[in-house]
N, C-alpha and C positions, 0 to 999 in steps of 0.2 A: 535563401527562401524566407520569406514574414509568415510564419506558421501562427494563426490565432486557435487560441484554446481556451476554451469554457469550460468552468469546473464551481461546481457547490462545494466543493471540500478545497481550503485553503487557509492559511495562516491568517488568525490565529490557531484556527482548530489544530490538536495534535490528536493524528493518525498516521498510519499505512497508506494511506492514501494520497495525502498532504506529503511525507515525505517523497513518495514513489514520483509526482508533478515536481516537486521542490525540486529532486536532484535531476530529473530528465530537462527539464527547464535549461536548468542549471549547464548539463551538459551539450544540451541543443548551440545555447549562446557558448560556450568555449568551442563550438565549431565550426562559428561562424552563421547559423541562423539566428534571424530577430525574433523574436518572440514576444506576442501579445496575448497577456493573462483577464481576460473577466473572470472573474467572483464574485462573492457576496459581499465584502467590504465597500464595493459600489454602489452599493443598493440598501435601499432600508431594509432591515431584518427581523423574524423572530424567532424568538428558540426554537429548536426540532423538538419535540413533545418526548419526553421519556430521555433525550439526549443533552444535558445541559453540556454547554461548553460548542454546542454545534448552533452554529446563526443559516437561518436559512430565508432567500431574498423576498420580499413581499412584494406580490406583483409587478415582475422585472421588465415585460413584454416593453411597453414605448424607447426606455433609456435601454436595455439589449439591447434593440434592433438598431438603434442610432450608435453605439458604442462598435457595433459588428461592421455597420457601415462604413464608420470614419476610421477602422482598422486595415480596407483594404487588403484582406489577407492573402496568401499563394495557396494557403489547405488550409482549412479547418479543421480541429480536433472537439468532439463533445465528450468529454470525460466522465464527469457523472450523469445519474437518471433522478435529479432534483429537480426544484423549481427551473432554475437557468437552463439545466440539459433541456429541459422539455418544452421552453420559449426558445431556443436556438436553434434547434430539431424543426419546430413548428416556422422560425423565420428561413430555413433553410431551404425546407420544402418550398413556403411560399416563391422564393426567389428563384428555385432551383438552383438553388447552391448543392454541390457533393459535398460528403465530409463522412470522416471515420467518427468510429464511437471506440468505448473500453468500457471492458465488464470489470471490474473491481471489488465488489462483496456482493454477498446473496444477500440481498434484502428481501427475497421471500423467505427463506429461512429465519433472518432476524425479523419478519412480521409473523411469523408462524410460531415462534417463541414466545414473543411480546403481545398478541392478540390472540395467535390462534387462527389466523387468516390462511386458508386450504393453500399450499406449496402450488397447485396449478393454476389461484389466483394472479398467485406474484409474480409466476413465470409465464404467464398470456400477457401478462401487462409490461414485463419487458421485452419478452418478443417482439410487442408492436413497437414499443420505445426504439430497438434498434434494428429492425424491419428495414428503413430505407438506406440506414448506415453502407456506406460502400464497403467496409472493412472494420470486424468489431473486434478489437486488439483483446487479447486473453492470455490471463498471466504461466498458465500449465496447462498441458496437453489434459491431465485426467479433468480442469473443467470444460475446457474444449470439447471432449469428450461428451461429455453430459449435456452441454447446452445443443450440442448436434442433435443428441436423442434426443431432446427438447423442439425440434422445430428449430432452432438459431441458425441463419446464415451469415455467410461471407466471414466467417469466423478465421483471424489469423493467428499464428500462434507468438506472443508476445514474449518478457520475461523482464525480469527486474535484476539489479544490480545492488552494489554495499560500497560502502564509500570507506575503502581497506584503509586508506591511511589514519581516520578519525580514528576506525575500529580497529584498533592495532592489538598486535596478540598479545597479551600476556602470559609469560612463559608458568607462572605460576598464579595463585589467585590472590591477588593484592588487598590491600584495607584501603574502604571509604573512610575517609578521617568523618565525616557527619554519623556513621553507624558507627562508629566505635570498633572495637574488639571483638566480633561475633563467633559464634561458634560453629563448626566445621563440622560436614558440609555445608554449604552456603547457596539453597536452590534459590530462584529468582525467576520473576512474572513480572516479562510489560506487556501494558496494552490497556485497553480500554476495560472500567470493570463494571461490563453489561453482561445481562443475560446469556448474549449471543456467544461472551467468551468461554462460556461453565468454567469460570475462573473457580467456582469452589470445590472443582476436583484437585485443583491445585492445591486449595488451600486446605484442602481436609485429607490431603494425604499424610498418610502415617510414614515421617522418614524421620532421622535423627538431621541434628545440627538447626539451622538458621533459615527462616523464609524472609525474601525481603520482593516487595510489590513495589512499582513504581506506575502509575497511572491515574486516572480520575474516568468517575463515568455513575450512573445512576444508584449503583450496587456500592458504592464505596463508604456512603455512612451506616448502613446497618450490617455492611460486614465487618468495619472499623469494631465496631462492639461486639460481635459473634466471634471475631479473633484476634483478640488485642493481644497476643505476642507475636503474632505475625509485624516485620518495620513495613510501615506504610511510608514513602516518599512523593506520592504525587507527584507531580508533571517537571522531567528537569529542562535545560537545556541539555544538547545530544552533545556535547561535549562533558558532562557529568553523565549523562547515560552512559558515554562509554565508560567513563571510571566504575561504574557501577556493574555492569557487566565484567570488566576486568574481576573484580572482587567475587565474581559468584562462580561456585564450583557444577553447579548444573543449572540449564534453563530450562522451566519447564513451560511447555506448548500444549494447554490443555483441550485448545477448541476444537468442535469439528465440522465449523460451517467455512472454514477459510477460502478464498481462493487461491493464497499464495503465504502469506505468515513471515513480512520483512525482518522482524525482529527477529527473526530464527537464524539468519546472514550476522543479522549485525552480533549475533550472541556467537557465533560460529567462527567471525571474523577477528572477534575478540582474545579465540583460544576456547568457549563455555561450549561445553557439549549437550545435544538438545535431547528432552525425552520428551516425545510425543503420541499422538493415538495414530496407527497407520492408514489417515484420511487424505483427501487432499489439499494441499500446501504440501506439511509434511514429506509424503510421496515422494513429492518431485522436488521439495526444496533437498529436504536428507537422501532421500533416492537409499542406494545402499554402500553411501560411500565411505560411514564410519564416521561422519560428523555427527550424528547421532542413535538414538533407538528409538524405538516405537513399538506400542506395542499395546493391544486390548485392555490390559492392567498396567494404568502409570505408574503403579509404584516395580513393577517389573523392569518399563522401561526405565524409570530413574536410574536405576539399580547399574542395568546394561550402560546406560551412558555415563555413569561418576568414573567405570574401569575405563572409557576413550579417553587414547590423548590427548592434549589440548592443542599441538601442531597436527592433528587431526582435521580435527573440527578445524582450522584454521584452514587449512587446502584445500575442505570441500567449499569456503565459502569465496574463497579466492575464483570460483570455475563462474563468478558471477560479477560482471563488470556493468556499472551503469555507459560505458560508452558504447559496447554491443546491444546495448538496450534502445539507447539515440539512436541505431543506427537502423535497427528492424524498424523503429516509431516512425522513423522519414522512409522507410524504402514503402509500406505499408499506406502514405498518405495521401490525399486524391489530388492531383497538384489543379487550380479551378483554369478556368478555360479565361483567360485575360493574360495582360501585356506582363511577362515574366519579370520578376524583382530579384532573379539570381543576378549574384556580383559576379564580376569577375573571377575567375580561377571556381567557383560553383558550378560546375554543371550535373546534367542528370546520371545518374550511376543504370545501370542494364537493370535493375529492380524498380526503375521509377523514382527512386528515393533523390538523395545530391550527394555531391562530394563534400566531404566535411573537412575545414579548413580550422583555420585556430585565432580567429579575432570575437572577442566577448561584445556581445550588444545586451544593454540593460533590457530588462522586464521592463514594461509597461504595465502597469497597474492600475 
């Protein structure tokens, strides 16, 4: 199947987001689907306001709609509710094309942080965004949940995956040769350091031993100086991420606007046990399997998760595979009404989705 996907969040940007497309992409093509990526690197750009390190397309409509054209796709996917999701959307309609969406982060909550803009603003305004969506993919049941009592249809229930082998466990907690010699315990926060994260319940908790941040985001130069014993490492590649994680004795998961919280997998998959607030991500990522705690006071949960073992947290993150994730994304997609481009040995599976074989076809970019 030639699956095209449309997405405002893509490399360069690092997120949750950019990964979750990276490795489903990823996984798609070792099954034998082609897959065609638009983003913003097609398009002239400018920053997202308050978000440095995020490019967002400027005025995409004419070269979208030619680019969507000459991709001839079998489904369509709109990923994000950006510039592109919203000229894709809008050329989708026009043609009557079908096509699924995916809710990905509350961006009414992170506009209700950042401005102040009323939560039933930002959620009448995604509503309409995936209104015509045949199927709006959603990472946990408890946001599923919520977007039902919100008005949301066609809602299915999605989930994401960790890529175990990068993230390999560490039986114990190893030293970053770049930190040096730290002191034990060893908590640890990735992600982006915005508003939306309340990275500084992390940072202002009272525990002994070592914090170390790895991210970038609008918050990170004036908290650089508000806690400068804190190690800040900004943005690595995910092959020093996982060393990094190896090295740390607890993760902590402070947000509570998430839909789903990948880094909590990849800190899980590593052997790091997570302390989080019991919202959702969390929830349903730790559920109550003993990969982590949670708990109304972080410094509580830390506490409860430094006593988990670290082949703990390693099994719960094991029960999350990105190939059952490829697999729900294609049973879930709308296949459109033209001359089929399954190969041989591809056919439709009783879900609608295809049968997934094992020849790689490159990204088109």
């Amino acid at each position: 199947m030639k699956i095209l996907i449309v997405t405002d969040a893509w490399h360069p940007q690092v997120s949750g987001v950019v990964t979750t497309l990276a490795e489903l992409v990823r996984q798609l093509q070792v099954h034998d689907h082609e897959v065609v990526v638009i983003q913003p690197g097609q398009f002239r750009t400018r920053p997202c306001p308050g978000h440095a390190g995020i490019n967002l397309a400027l005025f995409p409509g004419r070269r979208l709609r030619q680019l969507m054209d000459a991709a001839e796709p079998d489904a369509i996917h709109i990923a994000t509710e950006g510039p592109l999701g919203w000229a894709a959307r809008g050329h989708c309609l026009r043609r009557g094309l079908r096509f699924t969406t995916a809710f990905h982060t509350k961006f009414p909550e992170i506009l209700h942080a950042a401005l102040h803009v009323p939560l039933s603003w930002g959620y009448a305004l995604l509503r309409r965004f995936h209104r015509p969506s045949s199927g709006v993919m959603v990472p946990t049941q408890g946001v599923l949940d919520m977007l039902k009592a919100r008005g949301f249809r066609h809602l299915r229930a999605w989930t994401h995956g960790v890529d175990s082998r990068l993230f390999a466990l560490a039986d114990a907690p190893e030293t970053y040769p770049p930190l040096g010699s730290l002191a034990h315990p060893v908590s640890l926060y990735v992600g982006r350091i915005a508003p939306e994260k309340n990275i500084e319940a992390f940072l202002r908790l009272d525990v002994p031993g070592s914090k170390v941040v790895c991210g970038v985001g609008p918050m990170q130069s004036a908290l650089r100086q508000r806690y400068p014993y804190v190690h800040w490492l900004g943005v690595l590649p995910r092959h020093e991420l996982a060393r990094v994680y190896a090295a740390a004795d607890v993760f902590v998961f402070p947000s509570r606007s998430e839909t789903f919280g990948l880094v909590m997998l990849e800190a899980m998959a590593c052997g790091v046990p997570v302390a989080a607030y019991p919202v959702d991500g969390p929830l349903q990522v730790i559920g109550d399997s003993g990969g982590g705690a949670m708990r109304e006071d972080l410094r509580e949960a830390w506490n409860a998760a430094l006593k988990i073992k670290r082949h703990e947290a390693r099994d719960r993150a094991l029960h999350f595979g990105w190939g059952r994730a490829a697999t729900l994304f294609v049973s879930y997609l709308s296949v459109l009404n033209r001359p089929s481009r399954l190969r041989p040995g591809v056919g439709l599976t009783q879900e609608g989705g295809t049968k997934l074989s094992h020849k790689r076809h490159p990204v088109v970019e």
